[in-house]
Every structure is written in structure tokens, then in C-alpha cells.
C-alpha positions in Angstrom: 0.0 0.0 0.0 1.4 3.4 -0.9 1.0 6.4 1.5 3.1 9.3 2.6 4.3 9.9 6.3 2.2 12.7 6.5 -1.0 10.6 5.1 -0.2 8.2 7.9 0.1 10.9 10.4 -3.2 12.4 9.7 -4.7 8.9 9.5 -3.5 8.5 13.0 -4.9 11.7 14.7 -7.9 10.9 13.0 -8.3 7.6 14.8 -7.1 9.1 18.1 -8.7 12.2 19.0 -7.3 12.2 22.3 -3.8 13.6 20.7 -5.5 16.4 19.6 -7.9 17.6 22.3 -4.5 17.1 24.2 -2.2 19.3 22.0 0.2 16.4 21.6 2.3 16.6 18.7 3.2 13.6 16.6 5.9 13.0 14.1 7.2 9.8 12.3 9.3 8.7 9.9 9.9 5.1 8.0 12.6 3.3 9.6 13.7 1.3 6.6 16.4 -1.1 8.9 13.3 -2.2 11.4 10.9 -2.2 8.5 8.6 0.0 10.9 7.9 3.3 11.9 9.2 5.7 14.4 6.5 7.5 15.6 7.2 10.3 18.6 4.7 11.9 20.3 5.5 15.1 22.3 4.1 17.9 24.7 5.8 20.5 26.4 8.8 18.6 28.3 7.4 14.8 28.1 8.0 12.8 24.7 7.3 9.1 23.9 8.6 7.2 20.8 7.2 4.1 19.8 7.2 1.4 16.1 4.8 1.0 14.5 5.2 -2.1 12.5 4.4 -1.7 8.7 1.2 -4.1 8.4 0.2 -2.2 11.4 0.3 1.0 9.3 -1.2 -0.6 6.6 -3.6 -1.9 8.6 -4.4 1.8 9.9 -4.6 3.4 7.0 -7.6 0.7 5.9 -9.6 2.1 9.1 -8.2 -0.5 11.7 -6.8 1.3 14.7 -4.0 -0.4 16.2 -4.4 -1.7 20.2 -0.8 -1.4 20.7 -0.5 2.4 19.4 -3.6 3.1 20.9 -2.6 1.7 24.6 0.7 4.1 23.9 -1.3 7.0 23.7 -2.9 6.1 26.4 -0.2 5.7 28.5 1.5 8.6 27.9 -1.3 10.8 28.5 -1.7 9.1 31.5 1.7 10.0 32.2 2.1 13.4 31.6 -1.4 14.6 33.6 0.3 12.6 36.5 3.5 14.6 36.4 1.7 18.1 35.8 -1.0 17.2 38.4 2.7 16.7 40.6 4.1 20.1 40.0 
């Protein structure tokens, strides 16, 4: 299946609209040695990079979200409310 990284990008915040009501900021780019994609999400200080494995991406851009990117996102959501409810 051919796609650009920012097709894939936009794919993803369309599944996820928690990275958006969030302000998280997401990049990736195609790995080409892991066959995968490097995919960073950031806001403010905190910043969490993850793989996304090709068929995964495929898989997303046919309307499938992915559990494992989806429990990442989680996560680090999770992760940085903690941290600014601790300041």
C-alpha cells in the first residue's frame, strides 16, 4: 500500500482524537532497517517514541486502529497529567 508519512500521520490523529484535544504533537518517519515506523509523540517537556510495525500501518490506514499504538497514547497521556497534576 502506498501512502506518505504525513498521510499516515493524519490517519493516525484521525483515529485518536485524544492527541488532539491534548495538544500532543506527533511526528514519524519510516525506519527502513526495522521495517517500521518511528513515531514520537510530544508535549511540552514529556515525549514518547514508539514502532509502528508496517502491516500495522497498513492496517491503519484501511480504518483499523491499532491496540498497541492506541494503549501508547494512552499511556503517555496518562503520564504526563500525573506529572503536571505533581508540580
Amino acid at each position: 500500500m502506498g501512502y506518505s508519512n504525513v498521510g499516515l500521520k493524519d490517519k493516525i490523529t484521525e483515529m485518536y482524537p485524544e492527541i488532539a484535544k491534548h495538544g500532543i504533537a506527533v511526528s514519524l518517519d519510516y525506519s527502513e532497517e526495522l521495517h517500521s515506523y518511528i513515531v514520537k509523540f510530544k508535549k511540552g517537556p514529556h515525549e514518547l517514541t514508539t514502532h509502528l510495525d508496517k502491516k500495522d500501518a497498513d492496517a491503519c490506514m484501511d480504518g483499523f486502529q491499532c491496540v498497541y499504538l492506541g494503549v501508547q497514547i494512552g499511556e503517555f497521556i496518562k503520564n504526563f497529567e500525573e506529572r503536571e497534576k505533581g508540580r
